[in-house]
C-alpha positions in Angstrom: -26.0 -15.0 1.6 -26.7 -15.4 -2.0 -22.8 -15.1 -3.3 -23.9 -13.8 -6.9 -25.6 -11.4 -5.7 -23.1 -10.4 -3.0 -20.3 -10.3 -5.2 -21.8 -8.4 -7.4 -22.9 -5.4 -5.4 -19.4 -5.0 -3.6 -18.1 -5.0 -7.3 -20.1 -2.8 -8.7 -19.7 -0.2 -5.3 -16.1 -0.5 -5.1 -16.3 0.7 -9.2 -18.4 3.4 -8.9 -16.8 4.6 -5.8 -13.6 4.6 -7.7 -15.2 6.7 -10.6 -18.0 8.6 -9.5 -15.9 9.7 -6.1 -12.3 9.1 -5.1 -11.1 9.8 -8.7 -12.4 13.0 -9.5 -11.9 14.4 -6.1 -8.3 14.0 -6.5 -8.4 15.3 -10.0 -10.6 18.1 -9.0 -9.0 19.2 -6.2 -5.3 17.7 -6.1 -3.9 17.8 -9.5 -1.7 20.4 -9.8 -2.8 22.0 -13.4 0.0 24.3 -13.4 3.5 22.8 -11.9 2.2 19.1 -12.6 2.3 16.0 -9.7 -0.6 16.1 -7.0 -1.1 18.1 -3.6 -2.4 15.7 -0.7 -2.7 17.9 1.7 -6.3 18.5 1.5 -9.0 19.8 4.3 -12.4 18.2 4.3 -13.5 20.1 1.5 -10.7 19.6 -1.0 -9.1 22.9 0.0 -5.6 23.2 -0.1 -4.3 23.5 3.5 -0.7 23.3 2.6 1.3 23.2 -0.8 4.5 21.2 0.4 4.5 17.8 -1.7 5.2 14.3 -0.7 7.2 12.9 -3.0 6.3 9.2 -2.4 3.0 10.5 -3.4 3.9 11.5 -6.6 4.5 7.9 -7.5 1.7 6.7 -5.4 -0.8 8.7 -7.8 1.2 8.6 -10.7 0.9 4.8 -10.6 -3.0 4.8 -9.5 -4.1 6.9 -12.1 -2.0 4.7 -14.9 -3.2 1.2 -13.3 -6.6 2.7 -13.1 -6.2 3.4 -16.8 -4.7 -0.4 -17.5 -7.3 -2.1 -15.1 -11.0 -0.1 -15.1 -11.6 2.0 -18.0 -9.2 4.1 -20.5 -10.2 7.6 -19.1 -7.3 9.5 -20.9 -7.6 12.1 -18.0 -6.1 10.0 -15.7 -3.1 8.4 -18.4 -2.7 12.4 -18.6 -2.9 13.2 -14.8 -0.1 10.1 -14.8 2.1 11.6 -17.2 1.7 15.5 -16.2 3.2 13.7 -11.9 6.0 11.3 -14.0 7.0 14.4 -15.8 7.3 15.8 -12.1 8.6 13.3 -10.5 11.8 13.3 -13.4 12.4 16.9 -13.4 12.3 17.7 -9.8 12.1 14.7 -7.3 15.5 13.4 -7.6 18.7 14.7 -5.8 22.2 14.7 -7.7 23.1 11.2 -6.2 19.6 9.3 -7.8 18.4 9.3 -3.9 15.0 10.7 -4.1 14.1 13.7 -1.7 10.8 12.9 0.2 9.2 16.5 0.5 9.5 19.3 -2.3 8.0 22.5 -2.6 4.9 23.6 -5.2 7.1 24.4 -7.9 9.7 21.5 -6.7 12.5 22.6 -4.8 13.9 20.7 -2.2 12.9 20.5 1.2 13.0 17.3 2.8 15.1 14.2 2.4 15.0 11.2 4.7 17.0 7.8 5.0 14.0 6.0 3.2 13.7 4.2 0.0 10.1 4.2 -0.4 10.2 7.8 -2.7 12.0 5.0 -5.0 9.8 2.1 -4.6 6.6 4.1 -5.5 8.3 5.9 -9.1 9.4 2.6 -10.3 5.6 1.1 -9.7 4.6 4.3 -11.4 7.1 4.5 -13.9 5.8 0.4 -15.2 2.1 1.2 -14.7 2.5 3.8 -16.9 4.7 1.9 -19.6 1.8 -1.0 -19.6 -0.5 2.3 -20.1 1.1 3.1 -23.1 3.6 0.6 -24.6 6.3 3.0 -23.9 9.7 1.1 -23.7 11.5 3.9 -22.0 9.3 4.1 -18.8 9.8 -0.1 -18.2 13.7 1.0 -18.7 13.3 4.0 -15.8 11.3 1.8 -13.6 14.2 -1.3 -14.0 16.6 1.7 -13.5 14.8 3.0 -10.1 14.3 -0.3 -8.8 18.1 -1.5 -9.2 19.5 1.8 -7.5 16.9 1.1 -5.2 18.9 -2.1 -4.4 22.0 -0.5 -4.7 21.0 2.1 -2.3 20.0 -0.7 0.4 22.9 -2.5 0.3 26.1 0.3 -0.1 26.9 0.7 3.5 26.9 4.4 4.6 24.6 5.1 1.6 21.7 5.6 3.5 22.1 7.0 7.1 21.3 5.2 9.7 18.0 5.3 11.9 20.0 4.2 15.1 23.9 4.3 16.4 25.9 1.6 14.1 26.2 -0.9 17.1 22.3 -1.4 16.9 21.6 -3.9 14.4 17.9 -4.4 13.4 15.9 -5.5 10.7 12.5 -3.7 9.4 9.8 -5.6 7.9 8.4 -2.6 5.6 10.8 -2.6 3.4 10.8 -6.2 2.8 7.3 -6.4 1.9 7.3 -3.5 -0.4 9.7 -5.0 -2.4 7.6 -7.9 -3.4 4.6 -5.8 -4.8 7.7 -3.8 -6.4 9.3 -6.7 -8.2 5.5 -8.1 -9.1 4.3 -4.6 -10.7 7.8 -4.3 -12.8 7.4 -7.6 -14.1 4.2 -7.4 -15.3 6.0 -5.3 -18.0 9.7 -6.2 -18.0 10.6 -9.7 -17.6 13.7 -9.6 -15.9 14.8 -12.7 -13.3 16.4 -10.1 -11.0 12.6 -9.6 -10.1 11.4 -12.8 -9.6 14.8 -12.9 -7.6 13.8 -10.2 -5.0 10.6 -12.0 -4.5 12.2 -14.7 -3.4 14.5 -13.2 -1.4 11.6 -11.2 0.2 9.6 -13.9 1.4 12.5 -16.1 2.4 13.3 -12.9 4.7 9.9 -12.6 6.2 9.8 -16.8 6.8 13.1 -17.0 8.4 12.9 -13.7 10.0 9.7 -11.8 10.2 7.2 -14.7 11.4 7.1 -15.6 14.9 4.7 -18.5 15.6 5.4 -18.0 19.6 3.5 -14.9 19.5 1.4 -16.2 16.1 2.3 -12.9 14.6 4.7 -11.4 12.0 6.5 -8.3 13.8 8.0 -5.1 12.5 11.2 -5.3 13.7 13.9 -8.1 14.7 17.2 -8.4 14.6 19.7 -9.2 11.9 19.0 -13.2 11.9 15.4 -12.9 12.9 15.8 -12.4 17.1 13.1 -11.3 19.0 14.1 -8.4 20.9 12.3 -7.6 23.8 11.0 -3.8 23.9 8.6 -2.0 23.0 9.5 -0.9 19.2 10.3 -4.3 18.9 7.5 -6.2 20.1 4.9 -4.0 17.8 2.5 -5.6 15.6 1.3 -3.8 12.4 -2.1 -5.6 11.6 -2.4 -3.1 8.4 1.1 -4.1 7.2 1.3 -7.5 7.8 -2.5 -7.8 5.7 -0.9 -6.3 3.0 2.0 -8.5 3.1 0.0 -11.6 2.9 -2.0 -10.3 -0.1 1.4 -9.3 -1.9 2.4 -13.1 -1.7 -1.0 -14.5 -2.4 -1.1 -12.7 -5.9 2.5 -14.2 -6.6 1.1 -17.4 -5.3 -1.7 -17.1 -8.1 0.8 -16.0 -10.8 2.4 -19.6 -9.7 -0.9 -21.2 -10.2 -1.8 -21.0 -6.7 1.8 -22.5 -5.3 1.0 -24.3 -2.2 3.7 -23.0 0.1 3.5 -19.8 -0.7 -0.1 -19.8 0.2 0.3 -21.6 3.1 2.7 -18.6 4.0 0.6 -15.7 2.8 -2.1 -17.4 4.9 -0.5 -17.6 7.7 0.0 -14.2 7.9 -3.4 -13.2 7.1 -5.1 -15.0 9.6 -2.2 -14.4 12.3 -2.9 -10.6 11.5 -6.5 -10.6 11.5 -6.8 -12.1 14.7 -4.7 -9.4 16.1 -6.1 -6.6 13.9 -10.1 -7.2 14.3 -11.6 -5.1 17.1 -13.8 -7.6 18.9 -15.3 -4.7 20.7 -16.1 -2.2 17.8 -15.1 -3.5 14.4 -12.2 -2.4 12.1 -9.0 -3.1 11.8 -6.6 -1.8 14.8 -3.4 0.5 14.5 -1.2 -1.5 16.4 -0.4 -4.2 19.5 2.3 -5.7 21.3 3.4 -9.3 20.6 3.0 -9.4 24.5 -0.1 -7.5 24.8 1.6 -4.9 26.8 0.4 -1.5 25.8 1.8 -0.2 23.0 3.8 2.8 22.9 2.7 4.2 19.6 0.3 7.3 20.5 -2.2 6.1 17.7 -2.5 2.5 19.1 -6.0 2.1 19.0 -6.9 4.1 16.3 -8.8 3.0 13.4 -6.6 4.5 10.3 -7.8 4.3 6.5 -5.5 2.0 5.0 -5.0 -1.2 6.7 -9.2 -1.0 6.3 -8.0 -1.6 2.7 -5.8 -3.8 2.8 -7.6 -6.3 5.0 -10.4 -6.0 2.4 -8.0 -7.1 -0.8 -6.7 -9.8 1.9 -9.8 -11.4 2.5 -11.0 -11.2 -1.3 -7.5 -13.1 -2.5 -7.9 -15.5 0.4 -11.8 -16.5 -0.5 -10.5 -16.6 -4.5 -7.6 -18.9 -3.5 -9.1 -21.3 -0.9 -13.3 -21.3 -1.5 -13.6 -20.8 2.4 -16.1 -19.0 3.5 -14.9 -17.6 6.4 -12.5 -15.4 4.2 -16.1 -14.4 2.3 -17.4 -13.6 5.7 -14.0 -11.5 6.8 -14.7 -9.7 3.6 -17.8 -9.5 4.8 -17.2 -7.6 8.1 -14.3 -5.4 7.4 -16.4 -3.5 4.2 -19.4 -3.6 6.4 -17.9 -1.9 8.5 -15.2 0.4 7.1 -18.1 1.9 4.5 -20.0 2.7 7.6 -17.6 4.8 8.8 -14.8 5.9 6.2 -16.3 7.7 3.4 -17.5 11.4 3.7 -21.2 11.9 1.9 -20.8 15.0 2.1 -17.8 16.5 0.8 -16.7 13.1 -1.0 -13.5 10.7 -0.4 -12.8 8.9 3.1 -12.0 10.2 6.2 -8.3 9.0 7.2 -8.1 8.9 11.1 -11.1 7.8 13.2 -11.1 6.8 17.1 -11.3 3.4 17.9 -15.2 3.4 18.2 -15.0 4.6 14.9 -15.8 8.5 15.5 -13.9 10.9 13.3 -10.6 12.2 15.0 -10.0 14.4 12.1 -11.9 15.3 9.0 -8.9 16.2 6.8 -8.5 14.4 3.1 -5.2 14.4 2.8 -1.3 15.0 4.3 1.7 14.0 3.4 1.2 10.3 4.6 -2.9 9.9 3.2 -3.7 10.6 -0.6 -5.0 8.6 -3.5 -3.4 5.4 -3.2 -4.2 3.1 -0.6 -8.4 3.9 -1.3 -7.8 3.8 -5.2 -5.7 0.6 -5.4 -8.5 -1.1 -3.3 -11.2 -0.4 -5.2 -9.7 -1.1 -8.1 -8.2 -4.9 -6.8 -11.4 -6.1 -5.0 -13.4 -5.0 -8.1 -11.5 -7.3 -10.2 -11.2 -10.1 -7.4 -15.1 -9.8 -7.0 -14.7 -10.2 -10.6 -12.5 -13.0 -10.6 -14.6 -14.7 -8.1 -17.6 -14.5 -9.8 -16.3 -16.2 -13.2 -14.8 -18.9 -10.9 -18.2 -19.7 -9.0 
């Protein structure tokens, strides 16, 4: 493999995809021109199938088109396309109490609201993106706002109701992890130590807690001081998640001049999660397995979903940029190989979201209330500037 050359062409791919592709399909076709925010709930065409809106993805593409903006090129359609969904977001996406709902109507009313924080988590990301975007004071203040009744929200008991009966105690690992790409994209605009704080916190959580090196794997759910609990939610492995994870701490671990623990951490992770992710069979990343390898119970076990594809991708880029070992190069390698073999649509544009395990499309929609322009997006616009990075290292 000539690296240069290498680096170069996944570079230059993942920037044109971005540009010439995902970005003005969303714009095109999701960008609501006359109530503001973004549908997602695209067929294979871009038509609308339904005009309910997810409200995590109004941050989600809020913040995409704003660190687009701050990190590719400064296409004032997208700063626009940011502030037309931030102007939606304020005026209709939060209920009375601050709680954000999770599902509103076209025009923004009310439909949906669920025990999740994650509505929050993606405004405040959106809210700082957009501040960085345009030097605007107030939006760093709303995104330090968001993210503190965020915490506020988490830890007022009866505040949030509960998933499960108040005698069952558990722990989830999402919420941990998101937290640490929360605090990291605030404080690339704010400095604030209450940040750097919940970083801390966060990984100290998934160290003591999350990580379980009798099963080599980080698992989604344990009890309230880290016990393994013995059924099937609790023995599930999220390859997708726990990828991310590790590439949220190796960028924290690079902001801190490559800090030795936290890589030793972050890779870890990675290559626990890759080891369970990677289809030996067929290639891709996997939806989920059992600590135990008993079958999971999740219906969608073996499917091959968009996102942790892109996740594993950013993983593998930070891991190469942080260590020089090839074998991360060679992940990289792989999982692009073989997620741009199957993901994108040359037809109609943007990826498919839900493929069988052999890679076969399951369906051909663009969009729901789960899949929209953020996972896709965020890659390309990372592993460009990792290829990047890379590339002025070698």
């Amino acid at each position: 493999m000539n690296k240069t050359e290498y680096l170069e062409f996944w570079a230059n791919s993942y920037k044109n995809d971005l540009t010439q592709n995902i970005m003005p399909f969303w714009l095109k076709h999701g960008l609501d021109r006359q109530h503001g925010g973004v549908y997602t709930c695209l067929n294979r065409d871009g038509s609308l199938m339904d005009t309910t809106k997810s409200v995590w993805f109004q941050g989600r593409f809020a913040f995409i088109c704003a660190f687009a903006y701050n990190n590719i090129e400064k296409n004032e359609e997208w700063l626009r396309a940011a502030k037309s969904t931030l102007d939606f977001i304020e005026k209709h996406c939060f209920d009375d109490d601050g709680h954000m709902y999770f599902s509103v109507t076209a025009d923004g009313k009310p439909l949906r609201k669920r025990r999740y924080v994650f509505s929050e988590t993606f405004a405040a990301i959106a809210m700082s993106e957009y501040a960085l975007a345009t030097g605007d004071r107030n939006y760093a203040d709303k995104a330090m706002k968001i993210f503190s009744d965020t915490q506020r929200f988490l830890t007022t008991p009866g505040f949030l109701t509960p998933k499960f009966e108040p005698e069952v105690k558990l722990q989830s690992h999402s919420i941990v992890m998101i937290l640490i790409n929360v605090g990291s994209r605030i404080r690339a605009v704010i400095d604030d130590p209450k940040l750097t704080t919940q970083i801390d916190e966060s990984i100290d959580k998934l160290r003591r807690y999350f990580m379980h090196p009798e099963f080599k794997a980080l698992l989604e759910t344990v009890g309230p001081d880290g016990e393994f609990i013995n059924t099937n939610m609790a023995r599930t492995i999220n390859p997708g998640h726990c990828l991310e994870t590790a590439w949220f701490i190796m960028e924290e671990a690079r902001l801190r001049g490559w800090d030795k623990s936290l890589m030793d951490t972050a890779l870890t992770i990675f290559n626990w999660s890759w080891d369970w992710g990677w289809d030996k069979l067929y290639g891709g990343i996997i939806n989920f397995r059992d600590c135990k390898n008993l079958p999971p119970q999740d219906y969608s076990q073996d499917m091959k979903f968009w996102w942790p594809q892109c996740e594993a991708i950013i993983a593998s880029l930070y891991a190469y940029l942080g260590t020089g070992d090839e074998e991360y190069l060679y992940r990289h390698q792989r999982i692009s190989e073989w997620t741009y073999a199957h993901f994108p649509d040359t037809e109609f544009g943007e990826w498919y979201g839900y493929l069988h395990r052999d890679g076969t499309v399951a369906q051909p929609a663009k969009g729901n209330l789960f899949k929209g322009p953020f996972h896709i997006p965020r890659m390309m616009i990372k592993a460009h500037e990792l290829c990047l990075d890379i590339l002025n290292k070698v």
